[in-house]
MDAnalysis code that builds the backbone (N, CA, C; Angstrom):
import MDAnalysis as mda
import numpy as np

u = mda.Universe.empty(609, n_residues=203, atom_resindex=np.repeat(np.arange(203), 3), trajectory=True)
u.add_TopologyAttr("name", ["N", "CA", "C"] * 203)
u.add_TopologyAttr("resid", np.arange(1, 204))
u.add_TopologyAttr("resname", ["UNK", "UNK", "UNK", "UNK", "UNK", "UNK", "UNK", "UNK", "UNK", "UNK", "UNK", "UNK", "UNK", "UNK", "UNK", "UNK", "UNK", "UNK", "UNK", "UNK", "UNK", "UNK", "UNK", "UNK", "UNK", "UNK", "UNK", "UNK", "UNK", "UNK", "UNK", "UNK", "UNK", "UNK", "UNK", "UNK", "UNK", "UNK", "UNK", "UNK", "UNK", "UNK", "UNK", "UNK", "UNK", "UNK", "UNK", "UNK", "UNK", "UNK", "UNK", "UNK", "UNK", "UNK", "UNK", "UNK", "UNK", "UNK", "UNK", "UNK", "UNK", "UNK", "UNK", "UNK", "UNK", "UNK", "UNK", "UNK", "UNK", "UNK", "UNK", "UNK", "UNK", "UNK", "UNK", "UNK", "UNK", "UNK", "UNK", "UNK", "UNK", "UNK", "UNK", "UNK", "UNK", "UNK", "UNK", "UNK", "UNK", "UNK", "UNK", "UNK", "UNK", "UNK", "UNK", "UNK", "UNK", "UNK", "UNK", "UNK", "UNK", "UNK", "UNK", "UNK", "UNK", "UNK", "UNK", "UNK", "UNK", "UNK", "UNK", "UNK", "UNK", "UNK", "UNK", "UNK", "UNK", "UNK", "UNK", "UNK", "UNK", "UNK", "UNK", "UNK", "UNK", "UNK", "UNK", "UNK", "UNK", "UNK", "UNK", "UNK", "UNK", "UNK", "UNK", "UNK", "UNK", "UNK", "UNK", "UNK", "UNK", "UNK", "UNK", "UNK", "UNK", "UNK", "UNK", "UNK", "UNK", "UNK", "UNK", "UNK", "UNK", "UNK", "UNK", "UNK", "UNK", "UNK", "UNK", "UNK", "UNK", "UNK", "UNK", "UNK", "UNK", "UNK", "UNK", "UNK", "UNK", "UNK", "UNK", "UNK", "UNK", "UNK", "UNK", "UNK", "UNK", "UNK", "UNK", "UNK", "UNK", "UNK", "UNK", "UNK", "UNK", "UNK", "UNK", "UNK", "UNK", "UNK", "UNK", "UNK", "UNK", "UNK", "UNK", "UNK", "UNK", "UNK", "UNK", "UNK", "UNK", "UNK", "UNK"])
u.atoms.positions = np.array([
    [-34.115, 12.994, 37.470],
    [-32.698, 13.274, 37.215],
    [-32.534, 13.786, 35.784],
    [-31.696, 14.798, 35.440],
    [-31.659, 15.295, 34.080],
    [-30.659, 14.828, 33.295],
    [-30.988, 14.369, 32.411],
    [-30.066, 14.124, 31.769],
    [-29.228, 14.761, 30.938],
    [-27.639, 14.251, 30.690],
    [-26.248, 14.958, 30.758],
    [-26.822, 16.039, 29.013],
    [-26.335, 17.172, 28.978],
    [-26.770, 17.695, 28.125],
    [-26.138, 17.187, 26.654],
    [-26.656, 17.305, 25.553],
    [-25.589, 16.907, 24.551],
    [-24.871, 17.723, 23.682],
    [-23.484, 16.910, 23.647],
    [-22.609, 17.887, 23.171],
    [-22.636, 18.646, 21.871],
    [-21.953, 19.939, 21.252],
    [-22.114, 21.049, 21.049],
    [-22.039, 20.144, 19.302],
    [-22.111, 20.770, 18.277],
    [-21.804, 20.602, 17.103],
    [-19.734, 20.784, 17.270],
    [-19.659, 21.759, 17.524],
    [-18.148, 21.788, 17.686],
    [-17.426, 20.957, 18.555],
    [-18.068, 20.579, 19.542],
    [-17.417, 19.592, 20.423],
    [-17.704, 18.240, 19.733],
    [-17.889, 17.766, 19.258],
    [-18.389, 16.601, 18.507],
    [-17.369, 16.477, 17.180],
    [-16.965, 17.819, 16.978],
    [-15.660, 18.312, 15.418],
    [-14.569, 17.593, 16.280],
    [-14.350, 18.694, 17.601],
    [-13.497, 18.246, 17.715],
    [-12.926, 16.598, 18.630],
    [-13.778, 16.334, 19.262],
    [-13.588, 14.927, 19.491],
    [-13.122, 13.848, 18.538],
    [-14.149, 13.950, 17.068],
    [-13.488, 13.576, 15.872],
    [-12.276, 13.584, 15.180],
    [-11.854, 14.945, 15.428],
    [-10.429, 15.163, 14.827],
    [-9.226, 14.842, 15.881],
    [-9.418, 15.243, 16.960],
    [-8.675, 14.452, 18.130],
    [-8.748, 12.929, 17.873],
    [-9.392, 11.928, 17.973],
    [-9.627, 10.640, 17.383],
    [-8.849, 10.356, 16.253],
    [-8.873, 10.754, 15.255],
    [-8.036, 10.369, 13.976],
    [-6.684, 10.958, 14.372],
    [-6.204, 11.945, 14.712],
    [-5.416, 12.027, 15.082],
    [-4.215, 11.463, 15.971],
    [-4.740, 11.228, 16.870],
    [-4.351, 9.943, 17.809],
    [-4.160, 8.634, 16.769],
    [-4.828, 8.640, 15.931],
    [-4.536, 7.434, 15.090],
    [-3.473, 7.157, 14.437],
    [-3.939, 8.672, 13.288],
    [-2.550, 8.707, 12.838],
    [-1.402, 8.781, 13.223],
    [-1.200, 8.960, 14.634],
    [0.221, 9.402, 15.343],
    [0.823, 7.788, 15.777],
    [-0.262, 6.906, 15.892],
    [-0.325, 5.559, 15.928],
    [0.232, 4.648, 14.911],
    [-0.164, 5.285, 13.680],
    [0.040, 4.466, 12.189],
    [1.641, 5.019, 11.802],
    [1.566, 7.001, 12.118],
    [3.063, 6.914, 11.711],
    [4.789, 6.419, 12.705],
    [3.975, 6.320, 13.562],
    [5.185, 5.352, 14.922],
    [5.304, 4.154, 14.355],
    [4.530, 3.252, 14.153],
    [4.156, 2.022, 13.488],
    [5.286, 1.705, 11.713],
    [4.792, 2.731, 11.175],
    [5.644, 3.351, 9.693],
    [6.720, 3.160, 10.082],
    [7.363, 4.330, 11.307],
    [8.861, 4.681, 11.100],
    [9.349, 3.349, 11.356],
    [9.090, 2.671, 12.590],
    [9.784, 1.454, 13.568],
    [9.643, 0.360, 12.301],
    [8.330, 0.520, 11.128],
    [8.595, -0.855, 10.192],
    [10.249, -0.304, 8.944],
    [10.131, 1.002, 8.914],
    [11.017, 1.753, 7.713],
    [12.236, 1.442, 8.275],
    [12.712, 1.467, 10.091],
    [13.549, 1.270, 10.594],
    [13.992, -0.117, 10.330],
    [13.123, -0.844, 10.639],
    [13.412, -2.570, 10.673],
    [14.250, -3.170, 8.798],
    [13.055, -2.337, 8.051],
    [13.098, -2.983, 6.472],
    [14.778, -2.356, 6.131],
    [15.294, -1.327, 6.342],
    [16.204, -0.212, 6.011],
    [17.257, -1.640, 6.727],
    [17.462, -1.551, 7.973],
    [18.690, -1.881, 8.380],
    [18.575, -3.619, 8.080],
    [17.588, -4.711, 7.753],
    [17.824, -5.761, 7.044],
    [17.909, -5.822, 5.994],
    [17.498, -5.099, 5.206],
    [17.541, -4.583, 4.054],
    [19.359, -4.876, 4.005],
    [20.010, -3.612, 4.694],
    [21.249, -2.950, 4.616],
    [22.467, -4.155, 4.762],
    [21.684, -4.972, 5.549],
    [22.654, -6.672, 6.214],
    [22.308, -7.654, 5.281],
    [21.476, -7.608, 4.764],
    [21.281, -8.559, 3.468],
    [21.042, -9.878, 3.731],
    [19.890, -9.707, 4.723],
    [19.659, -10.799, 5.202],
    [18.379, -12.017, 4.566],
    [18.647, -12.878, 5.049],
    [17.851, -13.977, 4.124],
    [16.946, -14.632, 4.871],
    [15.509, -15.381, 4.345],
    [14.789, -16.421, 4.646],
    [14.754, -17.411, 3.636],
    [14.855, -19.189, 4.353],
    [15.141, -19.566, 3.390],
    [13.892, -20.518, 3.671],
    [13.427, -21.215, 2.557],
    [11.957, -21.997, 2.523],
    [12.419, -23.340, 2.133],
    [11.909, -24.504, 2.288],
    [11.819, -25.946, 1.530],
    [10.563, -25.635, 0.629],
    [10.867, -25.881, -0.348],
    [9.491, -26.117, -1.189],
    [8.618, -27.635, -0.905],
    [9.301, -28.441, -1.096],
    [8.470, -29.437, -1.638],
    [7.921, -30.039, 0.423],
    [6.864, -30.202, 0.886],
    [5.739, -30.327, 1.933],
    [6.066, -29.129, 2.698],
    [6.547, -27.764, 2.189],
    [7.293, -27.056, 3.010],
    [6.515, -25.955, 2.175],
    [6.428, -24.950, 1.452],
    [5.539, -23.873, 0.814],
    [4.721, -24.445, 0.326],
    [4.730, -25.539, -0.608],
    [3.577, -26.222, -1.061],
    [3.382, -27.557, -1.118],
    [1.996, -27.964, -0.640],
    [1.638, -29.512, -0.476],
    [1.442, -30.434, -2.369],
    [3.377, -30.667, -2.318],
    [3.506, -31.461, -3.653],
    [3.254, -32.403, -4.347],
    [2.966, -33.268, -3.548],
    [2.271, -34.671, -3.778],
    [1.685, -34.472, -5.058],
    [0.663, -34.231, -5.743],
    [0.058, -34.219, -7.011],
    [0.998, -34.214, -7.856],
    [1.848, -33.441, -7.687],
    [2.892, -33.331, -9.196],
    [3.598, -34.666, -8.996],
    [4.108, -35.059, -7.865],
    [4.785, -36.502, -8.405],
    [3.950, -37.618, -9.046],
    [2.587, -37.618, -7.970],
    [1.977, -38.643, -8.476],
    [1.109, -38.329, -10.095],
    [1.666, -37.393, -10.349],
    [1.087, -37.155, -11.853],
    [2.471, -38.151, -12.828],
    [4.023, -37.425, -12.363],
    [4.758, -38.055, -12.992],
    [5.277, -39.511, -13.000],
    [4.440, -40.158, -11.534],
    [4.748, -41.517, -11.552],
    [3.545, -42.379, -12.307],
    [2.504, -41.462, -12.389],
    [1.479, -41.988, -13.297],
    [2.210, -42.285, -14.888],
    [2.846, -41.136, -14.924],
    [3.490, -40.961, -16.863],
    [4.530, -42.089, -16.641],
    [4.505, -42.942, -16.045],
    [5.803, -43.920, -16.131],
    [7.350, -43.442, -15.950],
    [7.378, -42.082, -15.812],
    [8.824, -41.859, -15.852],
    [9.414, -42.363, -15.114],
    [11.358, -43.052, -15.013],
    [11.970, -43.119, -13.751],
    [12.344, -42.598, -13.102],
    [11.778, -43.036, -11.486],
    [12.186, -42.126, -10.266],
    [13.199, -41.575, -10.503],
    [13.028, -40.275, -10.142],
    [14.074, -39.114, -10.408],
    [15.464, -39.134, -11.586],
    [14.963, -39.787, -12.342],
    [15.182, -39.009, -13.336],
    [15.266, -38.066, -14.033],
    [16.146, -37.299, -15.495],
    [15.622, -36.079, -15.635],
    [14.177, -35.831, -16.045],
    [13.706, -36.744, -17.089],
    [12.633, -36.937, -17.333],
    [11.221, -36.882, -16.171],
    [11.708, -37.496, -15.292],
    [11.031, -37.596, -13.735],
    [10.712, -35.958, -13.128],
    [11.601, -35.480, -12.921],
    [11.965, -33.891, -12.811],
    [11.304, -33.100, -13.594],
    [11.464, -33.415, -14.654],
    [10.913, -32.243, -15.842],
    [9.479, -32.552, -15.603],
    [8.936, -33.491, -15.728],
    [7.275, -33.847, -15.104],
    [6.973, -33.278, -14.230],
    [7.306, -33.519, -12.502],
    [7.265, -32.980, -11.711],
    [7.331, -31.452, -11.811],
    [8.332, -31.128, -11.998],
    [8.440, -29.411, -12.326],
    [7.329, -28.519, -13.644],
    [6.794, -29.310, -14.225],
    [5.843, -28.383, -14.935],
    [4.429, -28.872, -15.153],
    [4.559, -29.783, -13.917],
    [2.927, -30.095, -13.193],
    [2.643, -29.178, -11.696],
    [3.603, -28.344, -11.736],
    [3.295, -27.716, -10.420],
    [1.962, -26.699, -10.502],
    [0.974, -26.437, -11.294],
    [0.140, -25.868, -11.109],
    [-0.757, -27.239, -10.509],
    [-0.383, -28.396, -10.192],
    [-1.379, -29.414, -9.386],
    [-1.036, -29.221, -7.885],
    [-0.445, -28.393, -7.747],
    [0.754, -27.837, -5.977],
    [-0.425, -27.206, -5.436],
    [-0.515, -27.110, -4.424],
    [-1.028, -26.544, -3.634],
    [-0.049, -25.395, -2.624],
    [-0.286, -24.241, -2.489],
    [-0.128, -23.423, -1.790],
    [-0.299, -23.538, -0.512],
    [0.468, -23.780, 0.418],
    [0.486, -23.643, 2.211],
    [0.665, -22.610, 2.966],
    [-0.915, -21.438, 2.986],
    [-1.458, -20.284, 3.743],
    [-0.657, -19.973, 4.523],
    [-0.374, -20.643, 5.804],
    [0.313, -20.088, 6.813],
    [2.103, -19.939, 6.384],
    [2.427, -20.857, 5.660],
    [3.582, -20.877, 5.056],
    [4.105, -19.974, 4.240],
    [3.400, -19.573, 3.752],
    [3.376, -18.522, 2.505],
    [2.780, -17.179, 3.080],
    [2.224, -17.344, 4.189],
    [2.119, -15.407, 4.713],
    [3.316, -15.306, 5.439],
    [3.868, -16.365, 6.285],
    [5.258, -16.166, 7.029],
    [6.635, -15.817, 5.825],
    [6.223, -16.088, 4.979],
    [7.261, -15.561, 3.620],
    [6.810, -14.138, 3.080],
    [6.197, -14.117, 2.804],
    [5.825, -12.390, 2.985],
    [5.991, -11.597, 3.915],
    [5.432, -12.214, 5.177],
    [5.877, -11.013, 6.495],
    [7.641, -10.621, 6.246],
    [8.258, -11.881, 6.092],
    [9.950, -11.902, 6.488],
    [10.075, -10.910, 4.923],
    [9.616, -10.799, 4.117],
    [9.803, -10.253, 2.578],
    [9.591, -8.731, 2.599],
    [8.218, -8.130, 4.134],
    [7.984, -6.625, 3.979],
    [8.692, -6.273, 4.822],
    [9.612, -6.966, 5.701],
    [10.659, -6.303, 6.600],
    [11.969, -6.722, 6.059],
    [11.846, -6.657, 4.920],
    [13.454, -6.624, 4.282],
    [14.425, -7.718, 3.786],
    [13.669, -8.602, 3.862],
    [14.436, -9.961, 4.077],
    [14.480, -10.466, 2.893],
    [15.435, -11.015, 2.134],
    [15.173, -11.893, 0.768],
    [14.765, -13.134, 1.063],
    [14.158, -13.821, 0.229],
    [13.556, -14.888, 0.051],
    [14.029, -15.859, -0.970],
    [14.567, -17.054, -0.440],
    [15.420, -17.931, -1.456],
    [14.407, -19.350, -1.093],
    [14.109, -19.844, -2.333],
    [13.382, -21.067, -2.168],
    [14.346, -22.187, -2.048],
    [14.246, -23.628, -1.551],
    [14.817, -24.789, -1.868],
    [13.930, -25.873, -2.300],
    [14.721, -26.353, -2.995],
    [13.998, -27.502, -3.775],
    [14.676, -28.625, -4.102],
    [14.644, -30.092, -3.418],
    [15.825, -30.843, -3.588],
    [15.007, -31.610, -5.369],
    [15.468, -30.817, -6.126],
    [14.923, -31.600, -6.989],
    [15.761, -31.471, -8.363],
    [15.984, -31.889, -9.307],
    [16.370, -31.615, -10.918],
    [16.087, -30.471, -11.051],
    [16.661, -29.673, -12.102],
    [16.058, -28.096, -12.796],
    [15.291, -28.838, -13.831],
    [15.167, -29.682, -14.240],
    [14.341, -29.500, -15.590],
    [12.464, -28.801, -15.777],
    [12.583, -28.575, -16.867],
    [11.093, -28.036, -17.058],
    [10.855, -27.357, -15.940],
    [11.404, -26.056, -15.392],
    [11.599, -25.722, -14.084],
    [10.964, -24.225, -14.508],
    [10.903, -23.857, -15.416],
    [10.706, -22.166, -15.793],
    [9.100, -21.563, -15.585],
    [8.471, -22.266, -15.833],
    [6.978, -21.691, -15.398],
    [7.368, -21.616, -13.851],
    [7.485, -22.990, -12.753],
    [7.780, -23.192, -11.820],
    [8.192, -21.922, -10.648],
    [9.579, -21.466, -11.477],
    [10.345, -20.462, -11.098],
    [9.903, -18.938, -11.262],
    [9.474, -19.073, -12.795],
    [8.512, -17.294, -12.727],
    [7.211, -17.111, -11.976],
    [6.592, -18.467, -11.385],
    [5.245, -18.376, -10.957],
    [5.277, -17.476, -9.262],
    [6.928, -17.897, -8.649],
    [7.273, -17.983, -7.203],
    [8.299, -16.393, -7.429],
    [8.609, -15.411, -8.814],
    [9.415, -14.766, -8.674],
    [8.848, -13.304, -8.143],
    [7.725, -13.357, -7.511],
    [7.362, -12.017, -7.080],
    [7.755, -11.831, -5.282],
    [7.706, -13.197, -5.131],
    [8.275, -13.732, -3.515],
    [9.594, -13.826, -3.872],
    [10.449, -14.626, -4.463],
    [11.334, -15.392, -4.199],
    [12.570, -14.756, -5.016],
    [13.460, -14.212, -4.489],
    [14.548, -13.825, -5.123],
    [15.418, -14.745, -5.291],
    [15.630, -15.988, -5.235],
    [16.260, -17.317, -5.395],
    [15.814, -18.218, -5.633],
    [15.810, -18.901, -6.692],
    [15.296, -20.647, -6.427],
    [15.920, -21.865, -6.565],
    [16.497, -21.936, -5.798],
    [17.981, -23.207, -5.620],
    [17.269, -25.362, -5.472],
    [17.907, -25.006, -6.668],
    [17.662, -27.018, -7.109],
    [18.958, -27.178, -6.602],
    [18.499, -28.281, -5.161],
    [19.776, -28.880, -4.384],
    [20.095, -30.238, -4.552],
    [20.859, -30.744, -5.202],
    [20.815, -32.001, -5.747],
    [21.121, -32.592, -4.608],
    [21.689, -32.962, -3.295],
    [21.812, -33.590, -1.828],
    [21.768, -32.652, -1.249],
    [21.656, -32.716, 0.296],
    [22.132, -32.358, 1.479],
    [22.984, -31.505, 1.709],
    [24.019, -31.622, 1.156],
    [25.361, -31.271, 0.954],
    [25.723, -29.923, 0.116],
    [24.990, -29.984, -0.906],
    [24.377, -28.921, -1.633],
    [23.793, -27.653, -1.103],
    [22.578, -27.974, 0.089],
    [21.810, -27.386, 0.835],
    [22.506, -26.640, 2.043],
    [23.339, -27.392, 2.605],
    [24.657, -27.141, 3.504],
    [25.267, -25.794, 2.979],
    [25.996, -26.167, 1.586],
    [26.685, -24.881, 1.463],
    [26.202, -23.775, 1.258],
    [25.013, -23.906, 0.528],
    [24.143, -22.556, -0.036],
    [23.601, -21.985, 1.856],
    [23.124, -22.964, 2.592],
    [23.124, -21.997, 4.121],
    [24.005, -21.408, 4.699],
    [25.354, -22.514, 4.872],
    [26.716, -21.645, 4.946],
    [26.662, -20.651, 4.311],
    [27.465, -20.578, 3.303],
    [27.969, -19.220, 2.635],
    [26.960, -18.165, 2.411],
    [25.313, -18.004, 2.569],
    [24.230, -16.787, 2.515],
    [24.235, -16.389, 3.625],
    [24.032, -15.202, 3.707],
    [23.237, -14.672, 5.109],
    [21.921, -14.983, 5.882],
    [22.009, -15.869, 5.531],
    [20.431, -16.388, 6.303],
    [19.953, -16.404, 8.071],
    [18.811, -15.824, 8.047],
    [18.826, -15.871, 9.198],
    [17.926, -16.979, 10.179],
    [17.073, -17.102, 8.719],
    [15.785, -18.581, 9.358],
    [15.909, -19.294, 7.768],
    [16.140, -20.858, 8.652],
    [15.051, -21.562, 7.672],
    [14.088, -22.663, 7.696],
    [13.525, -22.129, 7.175],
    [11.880, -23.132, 7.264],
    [12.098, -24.709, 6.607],
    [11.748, -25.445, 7.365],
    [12.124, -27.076, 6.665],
    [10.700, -27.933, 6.899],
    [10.726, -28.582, 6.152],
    [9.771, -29.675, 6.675],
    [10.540, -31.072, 6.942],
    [11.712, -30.951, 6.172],
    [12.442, -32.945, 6.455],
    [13.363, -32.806, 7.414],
    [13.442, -33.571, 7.797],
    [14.607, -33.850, 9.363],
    [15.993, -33.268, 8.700],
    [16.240, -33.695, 7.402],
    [17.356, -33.321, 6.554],
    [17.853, -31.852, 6.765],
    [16.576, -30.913, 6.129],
    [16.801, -29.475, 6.373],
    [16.766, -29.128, 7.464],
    [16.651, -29.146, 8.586],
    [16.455, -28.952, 10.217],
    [18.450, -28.907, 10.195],
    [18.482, -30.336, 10.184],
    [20.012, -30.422, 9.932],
    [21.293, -29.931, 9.875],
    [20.794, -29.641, 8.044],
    [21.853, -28.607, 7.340],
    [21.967, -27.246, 7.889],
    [20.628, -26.708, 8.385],
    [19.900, -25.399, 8.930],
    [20.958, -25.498, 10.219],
    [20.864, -26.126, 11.174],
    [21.845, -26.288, 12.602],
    [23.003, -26.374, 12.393],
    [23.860, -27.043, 11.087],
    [25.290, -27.388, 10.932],
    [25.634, -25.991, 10.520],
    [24.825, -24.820, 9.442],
    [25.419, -23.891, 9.027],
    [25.252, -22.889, 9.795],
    [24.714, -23.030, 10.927],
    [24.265, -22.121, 12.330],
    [23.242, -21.375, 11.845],
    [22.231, -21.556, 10.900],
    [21.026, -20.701, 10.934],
    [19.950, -21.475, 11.531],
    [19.152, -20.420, 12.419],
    [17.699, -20.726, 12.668],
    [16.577, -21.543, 11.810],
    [16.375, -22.805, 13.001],
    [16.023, -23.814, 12.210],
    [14.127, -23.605, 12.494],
    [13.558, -24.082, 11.631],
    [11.836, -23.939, 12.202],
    [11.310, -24.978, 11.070],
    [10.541, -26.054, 11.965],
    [9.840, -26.759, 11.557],
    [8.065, -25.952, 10.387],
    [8.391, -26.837, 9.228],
    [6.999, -27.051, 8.710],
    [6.496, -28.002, 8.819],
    [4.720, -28.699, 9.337],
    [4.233, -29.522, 9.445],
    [4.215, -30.013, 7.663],
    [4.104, -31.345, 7.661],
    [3.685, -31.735, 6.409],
    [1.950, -32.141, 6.214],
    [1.652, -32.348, 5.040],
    [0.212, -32.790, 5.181],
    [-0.219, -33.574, 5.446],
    [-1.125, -33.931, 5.946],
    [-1.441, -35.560, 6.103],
    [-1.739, -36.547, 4.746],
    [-2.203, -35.747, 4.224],
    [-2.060, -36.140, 2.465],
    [-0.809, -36.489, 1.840],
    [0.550, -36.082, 2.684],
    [1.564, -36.205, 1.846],
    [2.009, -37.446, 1.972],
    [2.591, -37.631, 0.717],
    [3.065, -39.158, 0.317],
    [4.491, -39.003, -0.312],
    [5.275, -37.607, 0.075],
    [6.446, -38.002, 0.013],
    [7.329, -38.108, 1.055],
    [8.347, -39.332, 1.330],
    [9.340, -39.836, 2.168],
    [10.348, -39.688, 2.871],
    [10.738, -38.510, 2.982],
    [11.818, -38.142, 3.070],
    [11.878, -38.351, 4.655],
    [12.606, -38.180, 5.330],
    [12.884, -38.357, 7.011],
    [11.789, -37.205, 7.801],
    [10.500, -37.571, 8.528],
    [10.005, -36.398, 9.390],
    [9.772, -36.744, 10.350],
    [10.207, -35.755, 11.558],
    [10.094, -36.215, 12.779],
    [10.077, -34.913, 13.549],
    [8.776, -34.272, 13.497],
    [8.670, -32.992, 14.213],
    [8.989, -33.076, 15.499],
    [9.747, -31.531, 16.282],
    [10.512, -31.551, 17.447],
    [11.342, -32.514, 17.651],
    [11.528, -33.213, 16.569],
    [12.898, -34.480, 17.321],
    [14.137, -33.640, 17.663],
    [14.143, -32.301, 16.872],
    [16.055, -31.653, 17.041],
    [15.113, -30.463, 18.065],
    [13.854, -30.642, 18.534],
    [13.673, -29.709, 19.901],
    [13.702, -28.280, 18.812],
    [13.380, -28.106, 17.906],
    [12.989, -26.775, 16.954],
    [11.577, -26.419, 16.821],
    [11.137, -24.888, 17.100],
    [10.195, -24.695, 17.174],
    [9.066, -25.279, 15.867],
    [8.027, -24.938, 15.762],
    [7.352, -25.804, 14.761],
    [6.265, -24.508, 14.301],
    [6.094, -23.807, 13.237],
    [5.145, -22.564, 12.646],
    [4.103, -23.420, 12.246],
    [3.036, -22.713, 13.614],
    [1.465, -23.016, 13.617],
    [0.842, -23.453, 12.490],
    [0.009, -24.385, 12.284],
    [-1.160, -24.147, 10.998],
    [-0.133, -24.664, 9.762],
    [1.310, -24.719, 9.582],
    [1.392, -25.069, 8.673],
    [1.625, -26.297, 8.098],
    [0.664, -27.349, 8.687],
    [0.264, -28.683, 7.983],
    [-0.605, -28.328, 6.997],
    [-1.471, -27.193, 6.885],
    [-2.847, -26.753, 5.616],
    [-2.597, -25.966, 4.641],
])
């Protein structure tokens, strides 16, 4: 049996350039439909909103640095510790690419943090290439209005609290796992309000 002859130098050009081509016609459909998406959220001014503390980053170290220094619980002093020990924070991967995805399709990015402002400025410039907001919510209540009155369209929580406020101000609520390492208290009780829960982000 003979085998199939092989193809030409030119047929081989053009198979190649047909190939990329097809690609590119792939990549710029892809372009327009992302230019489409970023343009018109962009245009609505729409928001994602994050919990910081077991929620973008696994915090634990910074408190237990400031409960080491003797300060009193939440205090300002307490706060100001906490807030400029955050290079002991850990970063939460899956948490923090889902803030970028929502960031290249247009979306602003407002952090929460139920905590004091003090010693807050490294803190705040470290998160300002993501985060066009960084809101110290002194209660609940606090957290409430800043969802009310923004355009938000998701927000990411890790405490039963933010799930909450997230449902009372009618934005999209989504669970963050916390770490198993974490040792701060606040109310958690994944799927108890039946809200979806973003994969992987207990790590």
């Amino acid at each position: 049996m003979n085998a199939p002859p092989k193809p030409s130098p030119l047929q081989l050009l053009d198979a190649f350039i047909k190939k990329w081509l097809n690609r590119l016609k792939v990549f710029c459909m892809l372009a327009a439909t992302w230019a489409v998406f970023f343009s018109v959220f962009t245009l609505l001014g729409l928001r994602a909103g994050y919990e910081y503390d077991d929620g973008l980053r696994y915090t634990t170290p910074a408190y237990q640095a400031a409960q080491k220094a003797k300060a009193a619980p939440f205090s300002e002093d307490f706060w100001s510790l906490v807030n400029r020990d955050h290079k002991l924070e850990r970063t939460k991967p899956a948490v923090w690419l889902s803030a970028w995805f929502f960031r290249a399709f247009g979306f602003k990015i407002d952090i929460f943090c139920q905590r004091g402002p003090g010693g807050s400025e490294g803190l705040v410039r470290d998160w300002r290439p993501l985060a066009d907001a960084f809101h110290f919510t002194p209660d609940e209540d606090h957290k409430y209005q800043l969802l009310e009155k923004g355009r938000y369209a998701v927000y990411f929580a890790a405490s039963d609290g933010g799930i909450i406020q997230a449902r009372k101000a009618g934005v999209w609520a989504v669970r963050i796992r916390k770490s198993a390492k974490s040792a701060l208290r606040h109310e958690y009780n994944p799927r108890k309000f039946k809200e979806p829960v973003l994969p992987l982000s207990e790590f």
